[in-house]
Structures are given as structure tokens and as C-alpha cells.
C-alpha positions, 0 to 999 in steps of 0.5 A: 518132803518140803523142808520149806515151812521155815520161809513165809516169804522167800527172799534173796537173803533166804537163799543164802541161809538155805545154802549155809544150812544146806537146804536145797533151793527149790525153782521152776518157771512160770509165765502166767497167773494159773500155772504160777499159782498152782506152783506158789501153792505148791511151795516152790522156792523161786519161780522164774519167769523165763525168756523160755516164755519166748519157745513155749508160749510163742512158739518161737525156736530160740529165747531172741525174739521176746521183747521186753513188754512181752517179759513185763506183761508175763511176770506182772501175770505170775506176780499177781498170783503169789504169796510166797516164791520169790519172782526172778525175771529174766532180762531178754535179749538186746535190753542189756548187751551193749549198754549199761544204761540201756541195761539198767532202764530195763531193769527198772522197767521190770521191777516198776511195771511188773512188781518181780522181785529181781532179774536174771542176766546171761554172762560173765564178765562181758556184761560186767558194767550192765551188772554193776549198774543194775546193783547199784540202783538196788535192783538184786541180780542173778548171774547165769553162766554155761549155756547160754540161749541168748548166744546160741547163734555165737555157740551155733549149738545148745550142746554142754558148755566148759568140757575144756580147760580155757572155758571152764577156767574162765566159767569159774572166774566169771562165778566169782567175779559175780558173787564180787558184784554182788549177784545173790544167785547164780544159775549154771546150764548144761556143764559137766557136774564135776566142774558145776560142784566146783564152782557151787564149793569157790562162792558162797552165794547159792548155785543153781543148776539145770543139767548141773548135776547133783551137787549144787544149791538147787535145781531149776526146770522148764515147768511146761517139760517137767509135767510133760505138757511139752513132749519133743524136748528130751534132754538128759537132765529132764525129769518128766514127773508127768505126761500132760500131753497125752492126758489133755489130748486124751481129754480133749478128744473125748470133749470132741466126741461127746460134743459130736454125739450130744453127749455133752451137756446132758441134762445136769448139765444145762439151766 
């Protein structure tokens, strides 16, 4: 059951109530107007529009290439479809690194063009100044720290991250010193769940988990794993809840057969 009806209109103080009250914070993708609406309607807390949108709307092996007017025309397709969630964008790639000013340029592009409701950057204290930035101008940040795609070539692996002392002491640093910042949310990926429960107890803003474990503020998935639309990605966090990759195939291929044998239109069927 959803323990949302509170929430007209999800917002980043929202969150922190949900946190205080111990309501779980419900959040998955989406990266274009149909599939965010069903979500929306659905009463879905936070919709993220992922650099995801980079591997499974494109095609591409890893979140790097997608460029930052490809995530504006994305979350300017989910925004126009929602009434209720509240719409994190990500930063992609090489918008936010190396420059602060560079980093808050986009930020504004983002919130500008696409009408989201905040964004979401990769890292710790490396990317301090870019953050700081970006909070000043008002803009509301999300903090993502564990794995983070955008370092995959740093990494060389998406394997879990902070199984030792020195990472893990340095992840909960990092999880504080953002919600010093000012980060509204923080997302943590693929960490042990006894390190995630720490971190989730040391901060008071919402933790949000992907292969996080349990005991944390919320949960995130990939929407196009989670129905099973995509089916070569099996992590151990992923809980499919449906099969749509056999159930389009199966429809696609019977729309086939009926074409080829004039099945399909048949006389209810035409003008």
C-alpha cells in the first residue's frame, strides 16, 4: 500500500518529513513523457531522470557520453507529464568536474530549460566547490556517493564500492560533509547495507539506496530493469516485478503474423 496521500506535490522538504516520520521514499527513472506519466500516476515519490538514459535509451555502454541538451530535452519530456513526483535531473558527465562555474551554468540550464525540480551530482568532496555553487544559486542538490558510473574508467569495474576501512571511512565523511552543504538527499550505490545503515543513522537528510540494503530512507531502480523491458542486466539488487521483454516480443510477433496472413485489419477494424 502507498503511504503517500499525504503529499499533493512532492517536494525536497517532503522528503525530510518522510525521513522524520519514517516513511519510506519511494523513486525510480524515467526519461520520456508516456513512461513518466504512468509512473506519476502511479504515486511514485521522486522520478529521476538518469545519465542512465545514456545505456538504455541510446545504447551506449556506459552514462559518459550523454550530453547535457540530450538530459534537458529528456527531463523537459518527464516534466510536462507530472502532477505530483518530484523531478531530480542528473548533471551528466564533464558539466560539473572541473569547474564550478562551468558546474553551475548547467545547473541553471537544466532548471531553465527543462523545468525539473533539482539535480543530482556524482561524488564527495572532489566536487565540493561545484556543489557549493549550485546551492547558493538556490538550485536543490542531491549527493550521490558509493558507485559512481561517471568514474567507471577510474574504478575500471561496477563492482560494490567502500568494502574497505579507508573508502568506507571517507564515504561517511563525504555523507556528511554534504548534508553540511546543504544537499537535500543523498543516493548511495552498490555498498555493503551495514556501511549504508550508518551512513542513513550519521545525517539527517533522506538516504537513498540502490543495492543499499534495507535499512535506508528509500529506494531507487532503473524503471526499464524493474519491468523487465531490459533483460541482460542482472544485478543482485534488482527486483524485476515484471517480464516486459517477453510480453512485447510476444506481441510484436503475433502483430507480425497477423499482418503477414491478413489477419490484421479485419473488418472492425477499417473505415
Amino acid at each position: 500500500m502507498t503511504n503517500n496521500s499525504n503529499y499533493k506535490r512532492v517536494t525536497v522538504k517532503s522528503l525530510v518529513d518522510m525521513k522524520a516520520q519514517g516513511e519510506k521514499i519511494s523513486m525510480l527513472t524515467a526519461y520520456d513523457y508516456t513512461m513518466a506519466k504512468i509512473v506519476d500516476g502511479a504515486g511514485i515519490d521522486v522520478i529521476l531522470v538518469g545519465d542512465s538514459a545514456s545505456n538504455v535509451m541510446a545504447g551506449h555502454e556506459t552514462t559518459l557520453p550523454i550530453t547535457l541538451d540530450q538530459m534537458i530535452y529528456h527531463a523537459s519530456s518527464v516534466v510536462r507529464a507530472i502532477n505530483r513526483a518530484l523531478v531530480v535531473v542528473d548533471l551528466p558527465f564533464g558539466t560539473y568536474q572541473s569547474d564550478s562555474k562551468e558546474a553551475l551554468r548547467s545547473a541553471i540550464r537544466i532548471m531553465k530549460e527543462s523545468g525539473g525540480h533539482a539535480v543530482k551530482l556524482e561524488g564527495g568532496k572532489e566536487i565540493k566547490d561545484s556543489i557549493k555553487k549550485i546551492l547558493n544559486a538556490g538550485i536543490p542538490v542531491m549527493g550521490h556517493l558509493g558507485l559512481t558510473p561517471q568514474s567507471i574508467y577510474k574504478f575500471g569495474t561496477y563492482t560494490v564500492r567502500a568494502k574497505e576501512e579507508e573508502e568506507a571511512k571517507k564515504l561517511i565523511e563525504d555523507a556528511k560533509m554534504l548534508e553540511r552543504l546543504g544537499c537535500f538527499s543523498i543516493v548511495l550505490e552498490k555498498i555493503p547495507a551495514k556501511l549504508a545503515k550508518e551512513v542513513a543513522q550519521a545525517v539527517q537528510v533522506p538516504v537513498i539506496g540502490i543495492g543499499a540494503g534495507n535499512d535506508v530512507d528509500g529506494q531507487v531502480l532503473v524503471l526499464h530493469d524493474m519491468i523487465g523491458m531490459t533483460n541482460e542486466f542482472n544485478p543482485r539488487f534488482l527486483r524485476r516485478y515484471m517480464n516486459l521483454f517477453d510480453s512485447m516480443t510476444e506481441a510484436i510477433g503475433k502483430y507480425i503474423s497477423d499482418v503477414k496472413s491478413s489477419d490484421f485489419p479485419n473488418a472492425n477494424e477499417q473505415y
